[in-house]
PDB file of the backbone (N, CA, C, O) and the ligand in Angstrom, with CONECT records:
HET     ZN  A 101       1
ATOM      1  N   UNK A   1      65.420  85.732 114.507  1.00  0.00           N
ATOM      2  CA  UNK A   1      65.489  87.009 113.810  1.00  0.00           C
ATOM      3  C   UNK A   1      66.548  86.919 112.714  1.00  0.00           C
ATOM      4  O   UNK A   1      67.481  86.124 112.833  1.00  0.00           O
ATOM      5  N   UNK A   2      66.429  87.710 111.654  1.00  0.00           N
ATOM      6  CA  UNK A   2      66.789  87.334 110.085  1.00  0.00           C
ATOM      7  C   UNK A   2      67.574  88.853 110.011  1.00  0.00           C
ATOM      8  O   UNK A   2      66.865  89.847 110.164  1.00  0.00           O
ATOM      9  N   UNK A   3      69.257  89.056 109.740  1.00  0.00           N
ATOM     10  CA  UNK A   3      69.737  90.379 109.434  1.00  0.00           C
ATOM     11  C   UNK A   3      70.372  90.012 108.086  1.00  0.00           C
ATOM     12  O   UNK A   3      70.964  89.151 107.435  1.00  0.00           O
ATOM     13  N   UNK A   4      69.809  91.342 108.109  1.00  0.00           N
ATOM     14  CA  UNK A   4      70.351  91.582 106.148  1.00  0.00           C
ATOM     15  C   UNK A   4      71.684  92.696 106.597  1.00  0.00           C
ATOM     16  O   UNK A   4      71.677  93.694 107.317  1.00  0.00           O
ATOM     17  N   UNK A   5      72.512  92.192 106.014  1.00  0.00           N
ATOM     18  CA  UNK A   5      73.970  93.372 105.533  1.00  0.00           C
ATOM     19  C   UNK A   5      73.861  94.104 104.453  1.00  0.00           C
ATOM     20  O   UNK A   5      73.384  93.586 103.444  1.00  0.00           O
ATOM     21  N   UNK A   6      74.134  94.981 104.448  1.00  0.00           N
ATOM     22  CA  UNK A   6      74.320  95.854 103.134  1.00  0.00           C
ATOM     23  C   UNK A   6      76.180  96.523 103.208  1.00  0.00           C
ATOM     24  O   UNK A   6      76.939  96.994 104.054  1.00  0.00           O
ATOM     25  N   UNK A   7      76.193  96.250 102.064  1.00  0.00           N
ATOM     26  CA  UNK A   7      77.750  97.254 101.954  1.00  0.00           C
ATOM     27  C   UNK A   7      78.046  97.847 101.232  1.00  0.00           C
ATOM     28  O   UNK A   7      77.926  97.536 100.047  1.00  0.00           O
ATOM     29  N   UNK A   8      78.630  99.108 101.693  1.00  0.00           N
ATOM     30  CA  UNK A   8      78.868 100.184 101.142  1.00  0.00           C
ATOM     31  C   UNK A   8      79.777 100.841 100.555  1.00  0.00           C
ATOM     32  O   UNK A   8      80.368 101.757 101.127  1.00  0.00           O
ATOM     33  N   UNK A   9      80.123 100.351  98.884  1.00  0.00           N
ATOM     34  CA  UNK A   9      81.527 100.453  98.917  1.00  0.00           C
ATOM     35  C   UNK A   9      82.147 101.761  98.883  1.00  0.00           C
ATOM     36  O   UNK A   9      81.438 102.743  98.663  1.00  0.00           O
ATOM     37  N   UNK A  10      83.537 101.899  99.099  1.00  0.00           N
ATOM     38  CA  UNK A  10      84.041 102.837  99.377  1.00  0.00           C
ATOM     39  C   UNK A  10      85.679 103.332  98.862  1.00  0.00           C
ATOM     40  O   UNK A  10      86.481 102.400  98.800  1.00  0.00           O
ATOM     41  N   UNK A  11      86.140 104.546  98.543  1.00  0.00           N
ATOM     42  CA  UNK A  11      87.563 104.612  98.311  1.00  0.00           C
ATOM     43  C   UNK A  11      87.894 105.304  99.019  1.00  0.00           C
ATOM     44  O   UNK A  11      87.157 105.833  99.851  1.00  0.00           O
ATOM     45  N   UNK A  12      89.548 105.580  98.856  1.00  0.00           N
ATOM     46  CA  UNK A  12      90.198 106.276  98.894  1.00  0.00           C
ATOM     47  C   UNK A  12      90.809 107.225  97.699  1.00  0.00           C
ATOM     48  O   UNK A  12      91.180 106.928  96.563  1.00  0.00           O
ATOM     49  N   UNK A  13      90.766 108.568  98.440  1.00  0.00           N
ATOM     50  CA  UNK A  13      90.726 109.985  96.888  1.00  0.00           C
ATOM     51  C   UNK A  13      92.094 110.759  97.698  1.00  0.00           C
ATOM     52  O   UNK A  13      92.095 111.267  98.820  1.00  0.00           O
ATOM     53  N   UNK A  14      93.057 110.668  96.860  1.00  0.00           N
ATOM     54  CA  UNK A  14      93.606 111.689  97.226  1.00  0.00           C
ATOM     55  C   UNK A  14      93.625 112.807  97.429  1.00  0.00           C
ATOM     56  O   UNK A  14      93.047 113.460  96.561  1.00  0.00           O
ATOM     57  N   UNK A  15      94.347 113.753  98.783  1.00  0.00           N
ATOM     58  CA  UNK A  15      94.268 115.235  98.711  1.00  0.00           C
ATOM     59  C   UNK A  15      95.525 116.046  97.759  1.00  0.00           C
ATOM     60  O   UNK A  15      96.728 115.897  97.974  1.00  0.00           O
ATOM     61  N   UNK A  16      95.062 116.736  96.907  1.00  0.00           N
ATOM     62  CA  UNK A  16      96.144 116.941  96.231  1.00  0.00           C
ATOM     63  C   UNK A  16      96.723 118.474  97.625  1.00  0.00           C
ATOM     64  O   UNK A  16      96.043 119.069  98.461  1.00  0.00           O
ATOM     65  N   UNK A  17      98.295 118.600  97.240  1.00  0.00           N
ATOM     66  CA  UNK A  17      98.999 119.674  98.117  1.00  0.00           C
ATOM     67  C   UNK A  17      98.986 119.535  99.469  1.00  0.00           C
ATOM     68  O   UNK A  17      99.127 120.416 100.316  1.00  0.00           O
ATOM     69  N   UNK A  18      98.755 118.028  99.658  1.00  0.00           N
ATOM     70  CA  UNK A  18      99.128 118.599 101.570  1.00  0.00           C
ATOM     71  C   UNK A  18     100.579 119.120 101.528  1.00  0.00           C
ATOM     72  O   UNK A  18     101.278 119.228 100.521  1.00  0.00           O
ATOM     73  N   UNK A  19     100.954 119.468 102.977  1.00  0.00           N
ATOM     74  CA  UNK A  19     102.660 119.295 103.194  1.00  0.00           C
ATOM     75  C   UNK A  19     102.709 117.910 103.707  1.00  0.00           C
ATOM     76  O   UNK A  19     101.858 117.023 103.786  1.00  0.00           O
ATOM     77  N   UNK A  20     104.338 118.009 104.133  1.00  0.00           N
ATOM     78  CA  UNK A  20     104.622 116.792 104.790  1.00  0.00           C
ATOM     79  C   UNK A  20     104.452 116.650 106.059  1.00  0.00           C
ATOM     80  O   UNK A  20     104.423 117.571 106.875  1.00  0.00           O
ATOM     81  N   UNK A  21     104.311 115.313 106.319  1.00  0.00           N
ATOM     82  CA  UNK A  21     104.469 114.598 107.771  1.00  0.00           C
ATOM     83  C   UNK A  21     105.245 113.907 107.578  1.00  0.00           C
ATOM     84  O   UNK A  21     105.495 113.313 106.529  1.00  0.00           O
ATOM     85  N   UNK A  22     106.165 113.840 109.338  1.00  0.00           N
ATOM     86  CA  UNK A  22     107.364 113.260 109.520  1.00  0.00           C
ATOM     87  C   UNK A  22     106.583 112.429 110.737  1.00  0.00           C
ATOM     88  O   UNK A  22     105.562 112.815 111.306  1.00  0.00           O
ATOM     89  N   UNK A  23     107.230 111.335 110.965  1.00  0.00           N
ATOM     90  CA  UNK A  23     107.100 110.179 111.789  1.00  0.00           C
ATOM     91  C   UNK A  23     108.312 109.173 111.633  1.00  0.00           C
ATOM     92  O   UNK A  23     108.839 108.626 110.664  1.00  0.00           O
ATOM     93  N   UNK A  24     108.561 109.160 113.190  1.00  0.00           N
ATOM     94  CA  UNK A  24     110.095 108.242 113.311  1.00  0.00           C
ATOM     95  C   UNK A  24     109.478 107.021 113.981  1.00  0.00           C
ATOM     96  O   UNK A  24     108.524 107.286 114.712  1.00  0.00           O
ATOM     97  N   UNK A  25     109.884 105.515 113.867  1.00  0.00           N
ATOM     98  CA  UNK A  25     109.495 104.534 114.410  1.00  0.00           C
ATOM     99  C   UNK A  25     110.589 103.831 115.128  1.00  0.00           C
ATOM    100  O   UNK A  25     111.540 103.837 114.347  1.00  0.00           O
ATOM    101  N   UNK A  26     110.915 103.250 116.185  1.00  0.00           N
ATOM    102  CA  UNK A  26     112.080 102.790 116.779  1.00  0.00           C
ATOM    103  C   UNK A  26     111.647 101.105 116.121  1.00  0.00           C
ATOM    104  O   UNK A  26     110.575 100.502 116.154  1.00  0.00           O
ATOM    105  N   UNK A  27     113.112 100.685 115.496  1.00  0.00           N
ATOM    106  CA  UNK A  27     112.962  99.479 115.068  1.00  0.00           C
ATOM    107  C   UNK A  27     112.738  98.178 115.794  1.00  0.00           C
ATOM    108  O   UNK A  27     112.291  97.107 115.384  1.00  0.00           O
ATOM    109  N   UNK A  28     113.295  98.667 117.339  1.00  0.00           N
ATOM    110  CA  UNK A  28     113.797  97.537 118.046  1.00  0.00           C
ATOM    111  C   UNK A  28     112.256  96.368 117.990  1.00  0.00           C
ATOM    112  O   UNK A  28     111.079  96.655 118.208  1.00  0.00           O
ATOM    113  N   UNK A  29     112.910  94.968 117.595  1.00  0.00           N
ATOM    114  CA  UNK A  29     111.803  94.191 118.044  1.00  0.00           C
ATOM    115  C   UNK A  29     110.566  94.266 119.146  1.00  0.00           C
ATOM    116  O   UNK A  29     109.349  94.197 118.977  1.00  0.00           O
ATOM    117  N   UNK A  30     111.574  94.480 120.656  1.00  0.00           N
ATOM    118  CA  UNK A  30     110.350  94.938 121.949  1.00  0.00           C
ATOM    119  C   UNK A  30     109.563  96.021 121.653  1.00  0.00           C
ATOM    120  O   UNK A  30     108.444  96.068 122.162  1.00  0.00           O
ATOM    121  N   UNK A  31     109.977  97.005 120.842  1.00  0.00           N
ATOM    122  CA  UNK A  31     110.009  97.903 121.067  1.00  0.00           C
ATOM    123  C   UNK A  31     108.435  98.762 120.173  1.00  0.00           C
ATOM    124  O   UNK A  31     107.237  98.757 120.453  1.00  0.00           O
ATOM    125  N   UNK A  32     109.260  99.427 119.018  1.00  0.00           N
ATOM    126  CA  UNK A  32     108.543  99.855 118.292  1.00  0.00           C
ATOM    127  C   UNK A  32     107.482 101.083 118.524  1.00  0.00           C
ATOM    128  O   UNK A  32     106.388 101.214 117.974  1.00  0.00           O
ATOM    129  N   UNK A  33     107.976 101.776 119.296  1.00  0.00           N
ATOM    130  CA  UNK A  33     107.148 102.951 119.586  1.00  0.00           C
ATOM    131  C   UNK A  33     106.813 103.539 118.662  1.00  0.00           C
ATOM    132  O   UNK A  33     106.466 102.955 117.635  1.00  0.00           O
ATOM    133  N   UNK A  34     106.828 105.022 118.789  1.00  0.00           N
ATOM    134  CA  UNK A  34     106.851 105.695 117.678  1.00  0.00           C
ATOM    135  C   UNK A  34     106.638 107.867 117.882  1.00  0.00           C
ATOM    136  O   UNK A  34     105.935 108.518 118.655  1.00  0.00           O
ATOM    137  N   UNK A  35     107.406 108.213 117.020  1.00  0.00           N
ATOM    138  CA  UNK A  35     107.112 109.869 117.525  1.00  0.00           C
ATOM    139  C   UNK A  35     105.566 110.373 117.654  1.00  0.00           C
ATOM    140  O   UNK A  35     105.079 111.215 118.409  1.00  0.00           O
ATOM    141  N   UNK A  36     104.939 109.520 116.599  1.00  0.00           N
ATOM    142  CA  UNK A  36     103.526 110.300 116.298  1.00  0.00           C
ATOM    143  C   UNK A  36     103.447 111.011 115.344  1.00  0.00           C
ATOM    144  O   UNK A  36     104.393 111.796 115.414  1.00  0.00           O
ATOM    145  N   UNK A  37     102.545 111.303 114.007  1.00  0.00           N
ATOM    146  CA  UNK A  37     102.631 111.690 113.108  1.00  0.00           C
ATOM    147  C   UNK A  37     102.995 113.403 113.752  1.00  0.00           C
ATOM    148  O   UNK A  37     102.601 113.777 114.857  1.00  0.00           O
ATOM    149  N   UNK A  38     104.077 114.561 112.480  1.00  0.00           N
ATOM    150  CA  UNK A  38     103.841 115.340 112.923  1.00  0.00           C
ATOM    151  C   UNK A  38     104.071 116.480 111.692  1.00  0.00           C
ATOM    152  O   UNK A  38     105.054 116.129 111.040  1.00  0.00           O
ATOM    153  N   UNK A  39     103.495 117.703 111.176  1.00  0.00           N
ATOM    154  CA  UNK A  39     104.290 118.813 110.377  1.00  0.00           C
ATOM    155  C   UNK A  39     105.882 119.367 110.714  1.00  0.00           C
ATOM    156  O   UNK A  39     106.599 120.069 110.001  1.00  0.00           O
ATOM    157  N   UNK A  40     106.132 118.851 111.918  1.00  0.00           N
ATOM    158  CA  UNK A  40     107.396 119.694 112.736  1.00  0.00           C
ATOM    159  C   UNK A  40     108.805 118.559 112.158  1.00  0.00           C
ATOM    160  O   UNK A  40     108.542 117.608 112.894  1.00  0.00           O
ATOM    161  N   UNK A  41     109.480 118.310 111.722  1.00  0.00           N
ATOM    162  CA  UNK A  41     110.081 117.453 111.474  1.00  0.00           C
ATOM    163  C   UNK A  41     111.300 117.612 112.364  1.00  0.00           C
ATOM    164  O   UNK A  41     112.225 116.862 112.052  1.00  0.00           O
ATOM    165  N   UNK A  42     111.520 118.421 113.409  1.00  0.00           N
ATOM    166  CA  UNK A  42     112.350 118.724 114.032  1.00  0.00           C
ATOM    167  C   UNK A  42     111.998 117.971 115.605  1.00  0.00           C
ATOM    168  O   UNK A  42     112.787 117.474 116.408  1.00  0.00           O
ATOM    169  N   UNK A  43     110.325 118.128 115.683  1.00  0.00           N
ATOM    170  CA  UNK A  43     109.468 117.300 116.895  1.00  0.00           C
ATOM    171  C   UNK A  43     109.926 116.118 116.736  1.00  0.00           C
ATOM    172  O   UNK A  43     110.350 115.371 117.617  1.00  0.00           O
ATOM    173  N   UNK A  44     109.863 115.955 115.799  1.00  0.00           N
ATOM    174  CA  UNK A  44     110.570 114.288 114.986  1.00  0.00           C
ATOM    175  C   UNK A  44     111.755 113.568 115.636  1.00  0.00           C
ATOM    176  O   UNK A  44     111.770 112.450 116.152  1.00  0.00           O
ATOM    177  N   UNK A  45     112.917 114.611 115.470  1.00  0.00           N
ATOM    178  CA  UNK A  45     114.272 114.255 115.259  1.00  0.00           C
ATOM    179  C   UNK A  45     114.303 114.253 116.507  1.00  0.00           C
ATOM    180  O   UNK A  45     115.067 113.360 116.871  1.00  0.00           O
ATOM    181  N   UNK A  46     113.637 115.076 117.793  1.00  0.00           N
ATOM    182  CA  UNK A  46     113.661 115.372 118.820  1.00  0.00           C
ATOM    183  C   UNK A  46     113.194 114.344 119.431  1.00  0.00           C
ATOM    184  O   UNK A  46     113.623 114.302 120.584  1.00  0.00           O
ATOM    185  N   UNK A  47     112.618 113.634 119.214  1.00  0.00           N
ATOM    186  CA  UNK A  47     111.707 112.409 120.273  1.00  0.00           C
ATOM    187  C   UNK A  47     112.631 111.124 119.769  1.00  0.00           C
ATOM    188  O   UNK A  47     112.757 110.262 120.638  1.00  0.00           O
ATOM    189  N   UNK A  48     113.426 110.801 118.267  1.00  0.00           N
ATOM    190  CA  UNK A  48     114.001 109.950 118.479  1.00  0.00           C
ATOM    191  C   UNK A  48     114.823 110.093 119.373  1.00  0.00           C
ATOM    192  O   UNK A  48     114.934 109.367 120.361  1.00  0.00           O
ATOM    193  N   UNK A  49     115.632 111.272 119.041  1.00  0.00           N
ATOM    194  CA  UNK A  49     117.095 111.285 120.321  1.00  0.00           C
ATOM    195  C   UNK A  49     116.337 111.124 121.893  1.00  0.00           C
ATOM    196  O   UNK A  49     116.737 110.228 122.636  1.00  0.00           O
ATOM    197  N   UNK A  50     115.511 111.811 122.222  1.00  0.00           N
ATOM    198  CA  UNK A  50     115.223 111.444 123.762  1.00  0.00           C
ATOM    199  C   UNK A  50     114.567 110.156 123.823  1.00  0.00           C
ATOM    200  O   UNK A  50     114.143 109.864 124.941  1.00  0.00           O
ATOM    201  N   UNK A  51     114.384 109.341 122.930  1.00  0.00           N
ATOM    202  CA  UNK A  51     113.964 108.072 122.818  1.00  0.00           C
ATOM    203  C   UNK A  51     115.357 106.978 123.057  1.00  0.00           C
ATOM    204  O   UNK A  51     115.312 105.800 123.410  1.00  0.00           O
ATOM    205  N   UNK A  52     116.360 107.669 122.790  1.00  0.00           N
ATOM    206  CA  UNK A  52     117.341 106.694 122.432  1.00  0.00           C
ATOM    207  C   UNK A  52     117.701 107.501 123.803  1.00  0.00           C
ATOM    208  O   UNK A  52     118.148 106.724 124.646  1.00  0.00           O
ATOM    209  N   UNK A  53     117.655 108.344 124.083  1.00  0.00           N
ATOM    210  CA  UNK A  53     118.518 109.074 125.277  1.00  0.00           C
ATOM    211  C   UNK A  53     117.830 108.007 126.548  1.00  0.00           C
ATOM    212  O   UNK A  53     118.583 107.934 127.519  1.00  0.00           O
ATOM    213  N   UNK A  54     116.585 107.218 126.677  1.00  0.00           N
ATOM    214  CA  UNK A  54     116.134 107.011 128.082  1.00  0.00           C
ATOM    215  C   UNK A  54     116.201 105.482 127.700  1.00  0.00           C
ATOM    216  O   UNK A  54     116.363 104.712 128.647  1.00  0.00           O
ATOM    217  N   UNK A  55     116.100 104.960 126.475  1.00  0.00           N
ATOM    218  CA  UNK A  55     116.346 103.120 125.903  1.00  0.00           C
ATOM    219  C   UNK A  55     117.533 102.506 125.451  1.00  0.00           C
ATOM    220  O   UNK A  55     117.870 101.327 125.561  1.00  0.00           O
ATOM    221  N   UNK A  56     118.337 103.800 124.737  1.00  0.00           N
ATOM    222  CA  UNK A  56     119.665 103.257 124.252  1.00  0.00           C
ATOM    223  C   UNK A  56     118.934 102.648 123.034  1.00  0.00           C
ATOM    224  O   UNK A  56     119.873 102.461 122.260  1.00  0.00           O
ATOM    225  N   UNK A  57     117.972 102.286 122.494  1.00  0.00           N
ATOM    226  CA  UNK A  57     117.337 102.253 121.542  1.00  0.00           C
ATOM    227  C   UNK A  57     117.852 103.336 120.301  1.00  0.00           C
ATOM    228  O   UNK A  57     117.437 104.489 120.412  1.00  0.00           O
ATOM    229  N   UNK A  58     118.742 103.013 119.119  1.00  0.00           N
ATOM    230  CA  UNK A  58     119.024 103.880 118.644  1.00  0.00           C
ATOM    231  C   UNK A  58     118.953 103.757 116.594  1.00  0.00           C
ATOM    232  O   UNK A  58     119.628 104.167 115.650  1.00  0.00           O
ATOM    233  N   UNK A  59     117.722 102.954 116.801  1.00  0.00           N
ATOM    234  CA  UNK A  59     117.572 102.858 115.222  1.00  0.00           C
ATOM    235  C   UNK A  59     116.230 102.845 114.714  1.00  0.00           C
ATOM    236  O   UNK A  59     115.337 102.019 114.903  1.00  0.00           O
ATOM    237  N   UNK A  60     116.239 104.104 113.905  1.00  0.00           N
ATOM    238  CA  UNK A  60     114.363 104.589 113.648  1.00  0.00           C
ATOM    239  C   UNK A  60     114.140 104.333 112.042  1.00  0.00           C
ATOM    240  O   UNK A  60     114.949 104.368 111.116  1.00  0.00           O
ATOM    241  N   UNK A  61     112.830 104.083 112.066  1.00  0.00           N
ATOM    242  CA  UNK A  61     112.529 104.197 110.435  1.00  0.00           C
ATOM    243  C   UNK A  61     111.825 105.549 110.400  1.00  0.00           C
ATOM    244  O   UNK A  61     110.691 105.666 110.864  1.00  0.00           O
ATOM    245  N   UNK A  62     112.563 106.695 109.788  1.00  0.00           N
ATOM    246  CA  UNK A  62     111.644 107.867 109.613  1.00  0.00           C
ATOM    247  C   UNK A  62     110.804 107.780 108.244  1.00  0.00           C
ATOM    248  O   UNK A  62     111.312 107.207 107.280  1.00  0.00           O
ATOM    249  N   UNK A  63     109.472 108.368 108.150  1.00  0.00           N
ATOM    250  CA  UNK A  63     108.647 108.214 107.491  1.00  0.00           C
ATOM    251  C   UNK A  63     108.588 109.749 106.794  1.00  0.00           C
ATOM    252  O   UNK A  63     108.893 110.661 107.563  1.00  0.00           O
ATOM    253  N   UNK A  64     108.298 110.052 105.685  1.00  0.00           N
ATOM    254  CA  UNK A  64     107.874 111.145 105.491  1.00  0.00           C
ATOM    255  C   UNK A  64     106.876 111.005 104.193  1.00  0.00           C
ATOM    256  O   UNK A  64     107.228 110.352 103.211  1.00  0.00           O
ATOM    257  N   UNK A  65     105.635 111.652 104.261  1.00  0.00           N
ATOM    258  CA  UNK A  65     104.302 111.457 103.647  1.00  0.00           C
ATOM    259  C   UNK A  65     104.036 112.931 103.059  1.00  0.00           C
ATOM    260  O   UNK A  65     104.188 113.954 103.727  1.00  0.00           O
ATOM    261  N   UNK A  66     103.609 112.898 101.691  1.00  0.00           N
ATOM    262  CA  UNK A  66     103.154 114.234 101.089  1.00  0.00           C
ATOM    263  C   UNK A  66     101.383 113.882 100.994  1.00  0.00           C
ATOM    264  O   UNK A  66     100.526 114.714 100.697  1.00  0.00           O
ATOM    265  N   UNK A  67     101.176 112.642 101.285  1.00  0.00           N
ATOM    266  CA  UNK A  67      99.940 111.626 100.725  1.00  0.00           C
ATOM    267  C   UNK A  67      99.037 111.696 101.631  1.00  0.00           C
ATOM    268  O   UNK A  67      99.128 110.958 102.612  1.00  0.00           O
ATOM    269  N   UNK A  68      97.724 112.807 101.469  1.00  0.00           N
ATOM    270  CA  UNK A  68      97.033 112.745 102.514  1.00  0.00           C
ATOM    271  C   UNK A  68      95.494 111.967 101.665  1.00  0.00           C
ATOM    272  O   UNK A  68      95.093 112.510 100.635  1.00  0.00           O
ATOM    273  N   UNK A  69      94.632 110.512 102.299  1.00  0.00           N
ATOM    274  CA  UNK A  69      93.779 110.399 101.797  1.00  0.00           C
ATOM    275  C   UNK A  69      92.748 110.540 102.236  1.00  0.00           C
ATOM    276  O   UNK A  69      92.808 110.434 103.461  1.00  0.00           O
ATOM    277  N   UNK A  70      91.607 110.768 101.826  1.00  0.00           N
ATOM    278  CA  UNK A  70      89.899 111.024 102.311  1.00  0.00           C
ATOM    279  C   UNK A  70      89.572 109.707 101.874  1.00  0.00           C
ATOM    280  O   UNK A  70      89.994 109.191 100.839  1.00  0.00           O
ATOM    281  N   UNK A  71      88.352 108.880 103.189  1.00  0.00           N
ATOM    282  CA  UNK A  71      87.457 108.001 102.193  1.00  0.00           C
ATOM    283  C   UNK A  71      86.302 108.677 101.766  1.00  0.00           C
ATOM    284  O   UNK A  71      85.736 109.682 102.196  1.00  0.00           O
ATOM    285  N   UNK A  72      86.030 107.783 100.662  1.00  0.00           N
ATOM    286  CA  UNK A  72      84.898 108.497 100.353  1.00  0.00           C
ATOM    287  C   UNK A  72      83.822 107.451  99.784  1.00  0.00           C
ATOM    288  O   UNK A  72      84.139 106.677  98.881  1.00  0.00           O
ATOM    289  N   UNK A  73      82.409 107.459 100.402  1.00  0.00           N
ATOM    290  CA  UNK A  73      81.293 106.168  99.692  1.00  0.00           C
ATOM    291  C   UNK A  73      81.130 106.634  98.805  1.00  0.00           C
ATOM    292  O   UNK A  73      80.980 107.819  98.508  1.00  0.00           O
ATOM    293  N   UNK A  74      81.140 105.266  97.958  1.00  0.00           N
ATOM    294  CA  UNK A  74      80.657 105.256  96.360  1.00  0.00           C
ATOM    295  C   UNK A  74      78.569 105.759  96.444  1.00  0.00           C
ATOM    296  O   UNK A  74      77.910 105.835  95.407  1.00  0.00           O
TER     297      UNK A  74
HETATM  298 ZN    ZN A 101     112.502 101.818 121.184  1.00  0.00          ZN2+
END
Protein backbone atom coordinates (compact mmCIF):
# COMPACT_ATOMS: atom_id res chain seq x y z
CA UNK A 1 0.00 0.00 0.00
CA UNK A 2 1.23 3.49 -1.40
CA UNK A 3 0.55 6.84 1.19
CA UNK A 4 0.60 10.14 -0.13
CA UNK A 5 1.30 13.14 2.55
CA UNK A 6 -0.01 16.31 2.03
CA UNK A 7 1.01 19.44 4.09
CA UNK A 8 -0.56 22.02 5.27
CA UNK A 9 1.16 25.00 5.77
CA UNK A 10 0.54 27.01 8.56
CA UNK A 11 1.29 30.29 10.88
CA UNK A 12 1.29 31.89 13.61
CA UNK A 13 -0.99 35.47 13.85
CA UNK A 14 -0.83 37.39 16.61
CA UNK A 15 -3.62 38.38 19.15
CA UNK A 16 -3.44 41.92 19.39
CA UNK A 17 -4.44 43.20 23.45
CA UNK A 18 -4.22 40.18 25.43
CA UNK A 19 -3.15 40.95 29.16
CA UNK A 20 -0.37 39.41 30.76
CA UNK A 21 0.70 36.05 31.89
CA UNK A 22 3.02 35.41 34.62
CA UNK A 23 4.89 32.07 34.93
CA UNK A 24 7.80 31.34 37.38
CA UNK A 25 10.23 28.40 36.51
CA UNK A 26 12.58 26.96 39.29
CA UNK A 27 16.09 26.96 37.75
CA UNK A 28 17.50 24.17 39.65
CA UNK A 29 19.09 21.58 37.21
CA UNK A 30 16.87 18.43 38.95
CA UNK A 31 14.48 20.41 39.08
CA UNK A 32 12.66 22.76 36.88
CA UNK A 33 9.13 22.73 37.72
CA UNK A 34 7.15 25.38 37.15
CA UNK A 35 3.96 27.70 38.54
CA UNK A 36 1.87 27.19 35.39
CA UNK A 37 0.91 29.83 33.15
CA UNK A 38 -1.31 32.35 35.02
CA UNK A 39 -3.34 36.17 34.78
CA UNK A 40 -2.81 36.29 38.74
CA UNK A 41 0.75 37.31 39.09
CA UNK A 42 0.46 37.11 42.72
CA UNK A 43 -0.58 32.97 42.11
CA UNK A 44 2.85 33.37 40.70
CA UNK A 45 4.88 34.83 43.44
CA UNK A 46 2.90 32.50 45.67
CA UNK A 47 3.90 29.05 44.31
CA UNK A 48 7.53 30.18 43.98
CA UNK A 49 7.79 30.91 47.74
CA UNK A 50 5.92 27.61 48.71
CA UNK A 51 8.13 26.03 46.16
CA UNK A 52 11.19 27.16 47.83
CA UNK A 53 9.34 26.80 51.23
CA UNK A 54 9.10 22.62 50.74
CA UNK A 55 12.80 22.36 48.25
CA UNK A 56 14.88 25.15 49.54
CA UNK A 57 14.95 25.58 45.85
CA UNK A 58 15.18 29.30 45.67
CA UNK A 59 15.90 30.64 42.12
CA UNK A 60 13.04 31.20 39.42
CA UNK A 61 13.00 32.53 35.94
CA UNK A 62 9.72 34.58 35.95
CA UNK A 63 8.22 34.95 32.61
CA UNK A 64 5.84 37.54 31.70
CA UNK A 65 3.98 37.42 28.12
CA UNK A 66 1.63 40.18 26.55
CA UNK A 67 2.02 37.67 23.26
CA UNK A 68 -0.86 35.59 22.74
CA UNK A 69 -0.63 33.46 19.28
CA UNK A 70 -3.40 31.63 17.11
CA UNK A 71 -2.30 29.09 14.38
CA UNK A 72 -3.74 29.52 11.57
CA UNK A 73 -3.73 27.20 7.90
CA UNK A 74 -2.67 28.90 5.02
ZN1 LIG B 1 12.69 23.43 42.12
Amino acid sequence: MRSIYRFVAHRLRRIPGSGPIYLAICTREDCHEDSGPSMDQVSVNDWAVKHCGTTEHDLFIRIVSTDYVRVHRD
